[in-house]
C-alpha positions in Angstrom: 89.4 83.0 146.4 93.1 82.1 145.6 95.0 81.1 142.9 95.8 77.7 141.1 98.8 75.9 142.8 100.3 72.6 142.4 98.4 71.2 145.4 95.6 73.9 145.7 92.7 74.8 143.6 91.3 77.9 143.2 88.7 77.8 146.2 91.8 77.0 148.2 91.1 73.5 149.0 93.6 70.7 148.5 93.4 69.0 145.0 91.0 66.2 144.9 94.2 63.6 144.4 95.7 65.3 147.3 92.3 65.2 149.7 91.8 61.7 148.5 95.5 60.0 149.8 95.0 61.9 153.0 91.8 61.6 153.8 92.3 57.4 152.7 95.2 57.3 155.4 93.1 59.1 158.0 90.0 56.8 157.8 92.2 53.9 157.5 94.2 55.1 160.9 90.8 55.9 162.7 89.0 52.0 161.5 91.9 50.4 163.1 92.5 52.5 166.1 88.9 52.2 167.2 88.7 48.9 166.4 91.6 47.8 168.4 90.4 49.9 171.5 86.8 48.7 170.6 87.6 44.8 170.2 89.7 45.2 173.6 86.6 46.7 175.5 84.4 44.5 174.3 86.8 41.3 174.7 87.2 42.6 178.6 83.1 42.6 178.9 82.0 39.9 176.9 84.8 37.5 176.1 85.7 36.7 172.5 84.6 38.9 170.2 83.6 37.3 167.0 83.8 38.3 163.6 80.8 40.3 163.6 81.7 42.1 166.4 85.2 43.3 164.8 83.4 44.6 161.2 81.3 46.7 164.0 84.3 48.0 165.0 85.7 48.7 162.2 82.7 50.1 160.7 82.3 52.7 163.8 85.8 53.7 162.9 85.2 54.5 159.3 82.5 56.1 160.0 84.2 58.8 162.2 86.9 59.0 160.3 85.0 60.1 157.0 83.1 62.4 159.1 86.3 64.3 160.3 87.9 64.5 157.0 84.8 65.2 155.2 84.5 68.6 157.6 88.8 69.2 158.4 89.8 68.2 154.7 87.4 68.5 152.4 86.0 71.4 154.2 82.1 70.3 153.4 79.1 69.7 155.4 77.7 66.1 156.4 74.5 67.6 154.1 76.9 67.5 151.4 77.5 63.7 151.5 73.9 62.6 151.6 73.1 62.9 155.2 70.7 65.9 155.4 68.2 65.4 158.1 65.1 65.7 156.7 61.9 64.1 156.3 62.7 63.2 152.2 65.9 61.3 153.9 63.3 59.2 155.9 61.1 58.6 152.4 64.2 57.7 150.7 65.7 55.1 153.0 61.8 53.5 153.3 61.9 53.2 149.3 65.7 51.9 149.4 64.8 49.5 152.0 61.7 48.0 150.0 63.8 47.7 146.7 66.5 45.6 148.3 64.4 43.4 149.5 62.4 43.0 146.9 65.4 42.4 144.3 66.9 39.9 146.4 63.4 38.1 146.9 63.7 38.2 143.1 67.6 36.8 142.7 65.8 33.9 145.5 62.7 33.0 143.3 64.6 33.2 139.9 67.1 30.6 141.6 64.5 28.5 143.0 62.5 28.5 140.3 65.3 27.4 137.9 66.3 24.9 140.0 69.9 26.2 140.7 68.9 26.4 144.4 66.2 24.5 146.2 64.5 24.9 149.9 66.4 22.7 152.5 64.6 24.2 155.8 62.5 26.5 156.9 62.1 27.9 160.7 62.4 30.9 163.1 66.2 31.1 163.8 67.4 32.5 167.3 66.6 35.8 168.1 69.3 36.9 169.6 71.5 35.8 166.2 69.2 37.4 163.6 68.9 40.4 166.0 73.1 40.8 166.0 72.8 39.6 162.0 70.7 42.9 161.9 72.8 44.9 163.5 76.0 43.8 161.5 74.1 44.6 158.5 72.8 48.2 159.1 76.3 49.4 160.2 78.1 47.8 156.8 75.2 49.2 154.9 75.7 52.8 156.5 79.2 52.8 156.4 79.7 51.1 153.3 77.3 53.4 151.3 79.1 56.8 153.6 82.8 55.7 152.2 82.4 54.8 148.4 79.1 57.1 147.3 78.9 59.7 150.2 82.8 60.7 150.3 84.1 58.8 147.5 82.4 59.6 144.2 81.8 63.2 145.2 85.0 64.0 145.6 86.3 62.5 142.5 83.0 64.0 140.8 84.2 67.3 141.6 87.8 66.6 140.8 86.6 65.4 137.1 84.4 68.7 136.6 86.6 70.0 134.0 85.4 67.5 131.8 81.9 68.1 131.7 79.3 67.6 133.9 77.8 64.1 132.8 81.2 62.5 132.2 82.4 63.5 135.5 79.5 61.9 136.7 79.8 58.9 135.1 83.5 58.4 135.7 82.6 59.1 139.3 80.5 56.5 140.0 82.4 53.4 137.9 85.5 54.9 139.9 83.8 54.2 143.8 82.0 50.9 141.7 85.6 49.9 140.7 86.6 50.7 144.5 83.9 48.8 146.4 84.4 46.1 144.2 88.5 45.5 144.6 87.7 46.3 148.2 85.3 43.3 148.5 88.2 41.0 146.5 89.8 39.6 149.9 86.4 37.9 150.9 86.1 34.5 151.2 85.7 32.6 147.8 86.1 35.6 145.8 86.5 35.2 141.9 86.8 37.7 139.0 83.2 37.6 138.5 82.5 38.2 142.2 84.3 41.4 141.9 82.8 42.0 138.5 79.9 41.5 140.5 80.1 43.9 143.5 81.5 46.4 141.1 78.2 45.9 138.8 76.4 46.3 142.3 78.2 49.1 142.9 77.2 51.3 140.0 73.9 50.3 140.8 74.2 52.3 144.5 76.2 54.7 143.2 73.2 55.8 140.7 71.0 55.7 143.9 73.2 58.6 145.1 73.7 60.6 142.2 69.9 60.3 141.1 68.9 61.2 144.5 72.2 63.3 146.3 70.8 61.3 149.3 72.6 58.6 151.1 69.6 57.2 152.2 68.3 55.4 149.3 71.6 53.6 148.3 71.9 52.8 152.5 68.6 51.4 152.3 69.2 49.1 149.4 72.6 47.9 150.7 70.7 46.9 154.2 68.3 44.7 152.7 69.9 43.2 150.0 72.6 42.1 152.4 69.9 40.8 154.6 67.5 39.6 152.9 70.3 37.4 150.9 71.5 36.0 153.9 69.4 36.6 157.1 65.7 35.6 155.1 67.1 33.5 151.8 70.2 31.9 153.2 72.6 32.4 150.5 76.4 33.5 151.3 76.2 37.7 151.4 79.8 38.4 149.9 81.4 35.2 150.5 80.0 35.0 154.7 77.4 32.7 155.4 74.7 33.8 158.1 73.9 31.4 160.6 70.8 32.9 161.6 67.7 32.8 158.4 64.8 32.0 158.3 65.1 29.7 154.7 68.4 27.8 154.5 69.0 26.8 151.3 71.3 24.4 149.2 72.4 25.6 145.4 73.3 23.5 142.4 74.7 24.1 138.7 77.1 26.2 137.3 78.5 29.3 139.2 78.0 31.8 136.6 74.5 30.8 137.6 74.6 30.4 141.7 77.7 32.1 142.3 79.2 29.3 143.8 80.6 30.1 147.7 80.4 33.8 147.3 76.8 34.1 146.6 74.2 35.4 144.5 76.6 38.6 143.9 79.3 36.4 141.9 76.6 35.4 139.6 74.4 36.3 136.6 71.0 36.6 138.5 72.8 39.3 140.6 74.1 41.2 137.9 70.1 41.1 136.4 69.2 42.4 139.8 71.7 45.3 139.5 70.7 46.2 136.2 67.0 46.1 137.1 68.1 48.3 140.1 69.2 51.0 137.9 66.6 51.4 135.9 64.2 51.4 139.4 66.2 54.3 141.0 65.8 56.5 138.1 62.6 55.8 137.6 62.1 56.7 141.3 64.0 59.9 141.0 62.1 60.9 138.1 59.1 61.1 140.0 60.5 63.3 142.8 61.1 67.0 143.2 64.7 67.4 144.4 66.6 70.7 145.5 70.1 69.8 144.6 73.0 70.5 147.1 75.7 72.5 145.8 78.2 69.5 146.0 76.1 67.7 143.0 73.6 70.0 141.9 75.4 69.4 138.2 74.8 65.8 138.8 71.3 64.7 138.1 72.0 65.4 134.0 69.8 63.8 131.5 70.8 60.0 130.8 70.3 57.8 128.2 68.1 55.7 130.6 66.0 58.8 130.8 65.6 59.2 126.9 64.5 55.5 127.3 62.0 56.3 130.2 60.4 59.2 128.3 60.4 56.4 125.0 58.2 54.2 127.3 56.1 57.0 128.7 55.4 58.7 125.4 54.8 55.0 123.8 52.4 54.4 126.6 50.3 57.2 126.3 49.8 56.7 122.7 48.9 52.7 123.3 46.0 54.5 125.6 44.9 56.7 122.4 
């Protein structure tokens, strides 16, 4: 153990501030070295390489370049950013995947059945497409979900520790929601209330992680609701329309409502599907028995949606008296 310096702490680790600019300009450098050298392989083999193809890149980039400054700067374990191997990961990413789905099946049949979208055509698209729309969606999802919750809040969790345990939390995850969301503002047709949006989205995820110090719930969630918005329900996911669904669709009325070019996200029926996210991942964690990592064992704090939860349960049991 050493002492305090202006920029180490006391376990003799760079500052969080410190581990956050660097490690930021490392996975920045290693997303656009491997996607230069990636989109120039695959350019050689296949011939253009479409837009798709360069988030892949990019997102294979990012990924390794979290993973070496997770272990060379931050000095942790992938375990302690929500990638331990073990068969609760696998229960975790089932349930995540499920809930996405089913919440954007919701944000589809609240918009349908308020007429603010209607059914143009439905059909089995190509294959091939949906297969590479898959693809494009796993890898955002993973790497997405390993930047802004997995590195991200629990470094500036554990920066923020001094404060308290909850509020550090709590400052964690609007901090990586405040991220993902200004990160998401160059898309096409984004608004103030997209990014309002994706932030709302992303304290939703960021939840996921803390209530379960897994990555594999919030990765599941993120999979599905990106493809099940655009690759079943044919709405824009983020401001990109898919070409391959199953249901494409044509929307109408105000874009508080629809969301207008960006998608469901930008809109008020997304921010009800966040909300009602939040409340399912605690109610999820609740029933689970988790062994908390040292990284966020402090994290999993009674909330005020748990006083509520235990309101319901208690109010429940007396209905059935």
């Amino acid at each position: 153990m050493s002492a305090d310096s202006p920029l180490r702490a006391a376990d003799g680790r760079l500052r969080m501030t410190i581990r956050l600019a660097v490690g930021s300009v490392l996975i920045v450098l290693a997303s656009v070295l491997v996607a230069l050298s990636g989109v120039s392989l695959l350019g050689s083999l296949v011939g253009e390489v479409g837009r798709g193809g360069q988030v892949v890149t990019v997102g294979v980039g990012a990924t390794l370049g979290i993973l070496f400054v997770a272990r060379e700067v931050d000095h942790r374990t992938w375990s302690d950013l929500g990638l331990a191997a073990d068969r609760r990961w696998g229960v975790d990413l089932a349930a995540g995947l499920a809930l996405g789905a089913l919440l954007m099946t919701g944000v589809f049949v609240v918009l349908v059945g308020g007429g603010w979208a209607r059914i143009t055509q439905v059909g089995v698209p190509d294959l091939t497409d949906w297969l590479g729309t898959l693809g494009l969606f796993l890898v955002v999802g993973f790497y997405e979900e390993l930047f802004a919750r997995g590195w991200l809040l629990t470094n500036v969790a554990e920066g923020f520790r001094t404060l308290g345990d909850r509020l550090a939390t709590a400052i964690a995850v609007f901090v990586s929601a405040a991220v993902f969301g200004a990160l998401h503002g160059a898309n096409p047709g984004a608004t103030l209330a997209s990014t309002l949006g994706i932030t709302a989205a992303g304290v939703f995820l960021g939840v996921a992680y803390v209530r379960t110090t897994s990555l594999a719930l919030p990765v599941g969630v993120h999979v599905t609701w990106n493809l099940f918005q655009g690759a079943v329900w044919g709405f824009p996911v983020s401001g990109i329309a898919t070409p391959a669904t199953f249901v494409a669709t044509a929307r109408s009325g105000p874009e508080l409502v629809t969301g207008g070019s960006f998608g469901p996200e930008a809109s008020l029926v997304g921010l009800g599907a966040s909300v009602a996210g939040v409340f399912a991942v605690v109610a999820y964690a609740r029933s689970l028995s988790i062994r908390l990592p040292d990284a966020l064992a402090w994290a999993t704090t009674p909330t005020l949606l748990d006083d509520w939860l235990d309101g319901r349960a208690r109010s429940d049991g007396d209905d059935e008296r």
